[in-house]
N, C-alpha and C positions, 0 to 999 in steps of 0.2 A: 668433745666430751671432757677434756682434761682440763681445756682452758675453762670452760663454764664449773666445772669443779673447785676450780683455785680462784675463781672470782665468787665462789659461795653464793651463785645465783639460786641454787636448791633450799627450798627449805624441808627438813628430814623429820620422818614422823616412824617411831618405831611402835614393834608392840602391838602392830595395829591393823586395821582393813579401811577400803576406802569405801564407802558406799555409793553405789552408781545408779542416777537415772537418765535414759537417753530416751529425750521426745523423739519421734521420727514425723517425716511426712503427714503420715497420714494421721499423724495425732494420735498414733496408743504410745506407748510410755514402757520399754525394755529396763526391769532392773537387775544391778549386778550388784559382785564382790569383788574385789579387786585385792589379791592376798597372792601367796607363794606357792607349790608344789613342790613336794620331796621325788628330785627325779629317777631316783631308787626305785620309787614306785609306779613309774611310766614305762612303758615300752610299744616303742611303734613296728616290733618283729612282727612279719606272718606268724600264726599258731602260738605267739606266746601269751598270757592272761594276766596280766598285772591288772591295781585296781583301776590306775587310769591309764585308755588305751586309745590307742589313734581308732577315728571310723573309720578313714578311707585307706588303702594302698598308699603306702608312703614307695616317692619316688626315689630313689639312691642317687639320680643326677642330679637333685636340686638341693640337694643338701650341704656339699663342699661351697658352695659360694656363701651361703648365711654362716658357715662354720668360720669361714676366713672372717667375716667380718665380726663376727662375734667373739673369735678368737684373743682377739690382742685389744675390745672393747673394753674399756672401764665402765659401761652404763648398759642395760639393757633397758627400751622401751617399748612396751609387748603390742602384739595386737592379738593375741591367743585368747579364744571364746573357750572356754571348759564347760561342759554340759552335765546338769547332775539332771537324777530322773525323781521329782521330788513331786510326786503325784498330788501330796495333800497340802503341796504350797508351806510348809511349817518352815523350812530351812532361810531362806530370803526374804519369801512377799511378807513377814513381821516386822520388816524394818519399816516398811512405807510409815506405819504409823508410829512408830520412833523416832522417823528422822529429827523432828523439831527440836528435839533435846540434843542434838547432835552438833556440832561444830560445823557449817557450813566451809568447805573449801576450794568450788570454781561454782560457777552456773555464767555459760554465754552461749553462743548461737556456733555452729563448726560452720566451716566452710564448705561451698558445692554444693551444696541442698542434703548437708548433712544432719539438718536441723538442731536441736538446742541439748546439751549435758548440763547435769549439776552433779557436785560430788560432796560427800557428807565423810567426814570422819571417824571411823566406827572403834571405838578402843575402850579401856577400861572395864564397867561391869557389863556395858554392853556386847564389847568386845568377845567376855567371857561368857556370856549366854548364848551370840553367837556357836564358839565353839561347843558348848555343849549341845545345842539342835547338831552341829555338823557330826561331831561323835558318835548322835540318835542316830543318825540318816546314813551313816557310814555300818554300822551295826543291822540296821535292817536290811538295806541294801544290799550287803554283803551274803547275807542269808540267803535273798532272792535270788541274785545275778551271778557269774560269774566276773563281772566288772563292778564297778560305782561310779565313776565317771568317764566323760568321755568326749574328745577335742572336737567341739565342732567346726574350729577356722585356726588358720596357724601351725596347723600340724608339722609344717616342714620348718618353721622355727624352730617351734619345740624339739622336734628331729635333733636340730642343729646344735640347742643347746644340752640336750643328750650328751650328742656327737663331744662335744666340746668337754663335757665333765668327766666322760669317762676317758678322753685323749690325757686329759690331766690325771686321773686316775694312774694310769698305762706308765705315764712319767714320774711318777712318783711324787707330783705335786700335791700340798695340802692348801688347797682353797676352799674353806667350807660354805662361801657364797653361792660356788661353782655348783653345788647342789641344789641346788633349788631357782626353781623359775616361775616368774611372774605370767598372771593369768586373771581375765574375767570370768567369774562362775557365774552361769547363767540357768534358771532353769527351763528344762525343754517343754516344759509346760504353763510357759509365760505366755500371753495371749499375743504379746508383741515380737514373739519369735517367728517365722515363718520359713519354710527352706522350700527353694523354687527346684524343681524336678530340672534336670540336666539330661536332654535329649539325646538321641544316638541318630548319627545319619552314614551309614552305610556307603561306602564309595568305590566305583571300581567292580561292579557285578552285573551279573544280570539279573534285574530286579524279580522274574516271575520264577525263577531258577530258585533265588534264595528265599521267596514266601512258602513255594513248595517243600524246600528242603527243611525248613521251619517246623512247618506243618505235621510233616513226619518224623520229626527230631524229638522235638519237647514239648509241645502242644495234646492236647487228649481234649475229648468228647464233651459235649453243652453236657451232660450232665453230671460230671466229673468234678472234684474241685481243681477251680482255676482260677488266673486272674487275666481280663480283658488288659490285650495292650492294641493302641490303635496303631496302622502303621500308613503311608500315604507313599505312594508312587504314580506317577508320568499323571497328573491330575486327579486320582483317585485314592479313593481311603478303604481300609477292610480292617476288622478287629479277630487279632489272635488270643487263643486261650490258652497260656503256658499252665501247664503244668504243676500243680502246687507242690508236688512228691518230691521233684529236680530242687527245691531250691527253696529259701526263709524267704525270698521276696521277688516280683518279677523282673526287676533288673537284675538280682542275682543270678537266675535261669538264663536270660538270654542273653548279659555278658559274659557267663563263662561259654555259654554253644559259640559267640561271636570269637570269642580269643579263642577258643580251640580253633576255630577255622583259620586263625588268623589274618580276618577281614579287616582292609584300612577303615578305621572309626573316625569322623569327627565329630565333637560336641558343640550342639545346639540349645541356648540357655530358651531363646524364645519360638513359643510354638507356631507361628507366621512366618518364623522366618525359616523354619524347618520347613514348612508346607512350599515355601517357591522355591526352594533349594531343592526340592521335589519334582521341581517339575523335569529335572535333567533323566534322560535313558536309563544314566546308568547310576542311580543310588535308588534306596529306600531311605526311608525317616521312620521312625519308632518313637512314638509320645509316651513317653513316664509316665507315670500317673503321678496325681498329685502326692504333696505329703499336708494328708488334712489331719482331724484331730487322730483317729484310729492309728496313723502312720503313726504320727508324737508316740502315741504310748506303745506302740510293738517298736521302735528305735531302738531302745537297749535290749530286749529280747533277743532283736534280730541279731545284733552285732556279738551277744552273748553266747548266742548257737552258732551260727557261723562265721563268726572270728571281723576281720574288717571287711568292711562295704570295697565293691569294687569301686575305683577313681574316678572322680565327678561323678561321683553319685547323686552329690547335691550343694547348692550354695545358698547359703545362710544370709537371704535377704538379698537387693541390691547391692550393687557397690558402694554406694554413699549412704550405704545402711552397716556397714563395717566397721570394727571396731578405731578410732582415731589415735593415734601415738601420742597418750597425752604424760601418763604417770612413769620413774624411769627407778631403773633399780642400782644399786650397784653389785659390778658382779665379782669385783676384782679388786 
């Protein structure tokens, strides 16, 4: 980072946003903002409510290795998805048809079948109209939610560079870069967002033991509110009705019954491969349910009422649908 610093291969744009659009596969079109956060206003604590807040369970072991390397970094270059809940599209999708008067500054193809970006530079009056929609959105938001935004990938970076600004804090250091971290804002109610449910497979049980115990635990009656979860054992499939009372969502209900029992879990992204991994004595498989449009818009709700998602709750698209290390900041 130091020698591409002193060889002035960066060209530096202040003042400003970058504007993102990323083709995927399947040909819809993901757009973003690509601008800083005040980490002040971040917190990935259980129970704490800042505006922007991690979804999932942040893990405490995965965060000293990003802190080391971040630590004695001169550059940060993100791969952090920031998710705002911007129902009426007003805050981003305005750019699409502004771009043209914009400053074009990349458009090629990624690698891996990570299909085509273009990046537009967003500054000046447009810059400042921007921030005013985000100021609206920030104001309304804030009414409604106990949050405004909220990480949908990268949380343990962010984590990291938390970690990192308040160790400098601690020492009495004054870095005022060190506050603020680079971030894509995305809205969750982009048609090109998708988040693929993250399966549970049970291991190490006796599978009619634990349906039963299920069954009598957090489950209530067809006419009851509930939500169907399917679950597939030693070649066979049966649908539970958890409980709506226990919990904002059904993976919320039956990961906290699983961790209280403290059952070994592993996560299954594809639902084929959960079914022949099924077919072993001793597990169950539990299919998530999808997150179709109704999920998008209860997301902040959910995380509003009861604090963060439990871990791998869900992943944001494919892997080569992830965000690329392209733009870099300095932090130091």
């Amino acid at each position: 980072m130091d020698e591409y610093l002193s060889q002035g291969i960066f060209t530096e744009y202040t003042a400003s946003y970058i504007y993102v659009e990323r083709t995927l596969l399947d040909g819809s079109i993901r757009h973003g903002i690509v601008g800083v956060i005040d980490l002040e206003e971040y917190d990935y604590s259980p129970g704490s409510t800042p505006l922007i807040r991690a979804t999932e369970l942040t893990v405490q072991e995965r965060i000293p290795p990003r802190r080391a390397v971040r630590e004695n970094a001169s550059l940060e270059l993100s791969h952090v998805i920031l998710l705002c809940d911007d129902d009426r599209k007003e805050l981003i999708e305005p750019l699409r048809l502004s771009r043209h008067s914009m400053r074009k500054l990349y458009s090629f193809d990624l690698m891996m079948g990570g299909g085509k970006i273009q990046g537009w530079l967003l500054e000046g009056d447009q810059a400042w109209a921007f921030n005013t929609r985000l100021a609206g959105y920030i104001k309304r938001k804030s009414r409604e939610l106990s949050l405004v935004f909220a990480v949908g990938d990268g949380n343990h970076s962010l984590a990291a560079a938390k970690s990192c600004y308040e160790n400098q804090k601690a020492q009495g250091i004054d870095n005022p870069l060190a506050r603020y971290a680079m971030v894509e804002l995305e809205n969750i109610h982009d048609d090109a967002i998708k988040f693929e449910p993250i399966h549970r497979l049970v291991i190490n049980i006796k599978p009619d033991e634990l349906i039963a115990d299920i069954k009598n635990n957090i489950c209530t009656g067809m006419f009851s509110p509930s939500w169907p979860v399917k679950y597939y054992l030693r070649g066979r499939s049966g649908t539970l009705r958890l409980d709506k009372s226990k919990g904002a969502s059904p993976l919320i209900v039956l990961q906290k019954y699983l961790d209280e029992k403290s059952y070994s879990i592993d996560y299954i992204h594809d639902t084929e491969a959960l079914m022949k991994l099924c077919s072993s004595h001793d597990c169950v498989g539990f299919e998530m349910p999808a997150f179709d449009a109704e999920a998008k818009h209860d997301f902040f709700r959910v995380i509003s009422e009861s604090g963060v998602l439990p871990r791998k709750t869900f992943s944001m698209g494919h892997a080569q649908e992830k965000r690329y290390y392209l733009e870099a900041r300095r932090i130091r």
